[in-house]
C-alpha positions in Angstrom: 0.0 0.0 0.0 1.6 3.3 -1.1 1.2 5.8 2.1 -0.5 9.3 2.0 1.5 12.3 3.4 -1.4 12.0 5.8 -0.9 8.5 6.6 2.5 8.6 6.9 2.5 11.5 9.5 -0.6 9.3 11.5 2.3 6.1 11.6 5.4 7.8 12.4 3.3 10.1 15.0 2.6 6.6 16.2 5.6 5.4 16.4 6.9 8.3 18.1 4.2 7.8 20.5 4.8 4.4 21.9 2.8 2.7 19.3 -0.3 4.6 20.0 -2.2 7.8 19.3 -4.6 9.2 22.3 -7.5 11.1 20.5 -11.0 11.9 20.4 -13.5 13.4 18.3 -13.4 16.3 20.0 -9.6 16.9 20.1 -10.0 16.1 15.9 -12.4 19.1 15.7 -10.3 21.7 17.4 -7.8 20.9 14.9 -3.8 20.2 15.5 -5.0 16.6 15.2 -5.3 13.5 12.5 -8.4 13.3 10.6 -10.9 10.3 11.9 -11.1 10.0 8.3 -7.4 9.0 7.9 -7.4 7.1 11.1 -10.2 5.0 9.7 -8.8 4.2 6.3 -5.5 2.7 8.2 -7.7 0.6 10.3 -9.4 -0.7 7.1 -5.9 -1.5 5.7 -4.7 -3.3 9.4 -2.1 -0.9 10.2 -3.9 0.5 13.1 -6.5 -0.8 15.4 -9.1 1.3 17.5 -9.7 0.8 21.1 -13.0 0.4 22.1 -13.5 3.2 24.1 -12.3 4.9 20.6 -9.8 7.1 21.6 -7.0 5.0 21.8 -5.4 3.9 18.6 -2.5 1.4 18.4 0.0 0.3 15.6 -0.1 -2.7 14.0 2.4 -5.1 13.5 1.8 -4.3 9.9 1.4 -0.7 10.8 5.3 -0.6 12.3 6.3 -2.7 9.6 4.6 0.0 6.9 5.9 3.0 8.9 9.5 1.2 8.7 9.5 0.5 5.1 8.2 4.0 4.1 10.9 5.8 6.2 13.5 3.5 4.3 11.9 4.9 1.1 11.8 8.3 2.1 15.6 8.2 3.2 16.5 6.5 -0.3 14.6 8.7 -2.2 16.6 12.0 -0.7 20.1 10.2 -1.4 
């Protein structure tokens, strides 16, 4: 799957994060935050799953291994 700027900045933020993003609906409308929109479509692709409670979102296996990959095509591609 070829990553959006907007999906890529949802995994590494991720990443960064412990593995997780902390957000709510609420948090997504005052802006500063990922889209639910985005959030959704990398659920449907397995790279994230939601919590429950639906404000917890956690990488993937396939997520890490996606954020991984695109950061080594990133780094290649400004060589």
């Amino acid at each position: 799957m070829k990553l959006s700027e907007k999906q890529r900045k949802v995994l590494q933020d991720a990443k960064i994060g412990g593995g997780k993003i902390f957000q709510t609906a609420v948090s997504t409308s005052k802006g500063g935050k990922h889209s639910l929109t985005t959030l959704a479509s990398l659920v449907k692709h397995g790279l994230l799953e939601r919590a429950p409670v639906g404000v917890v979102w956690t990488l993937t296996d396939a997520g890490h291994a996606a954020a991984h990959v695109d950061s080594q095509r990133k780094d290649n591609a400004t060589r």
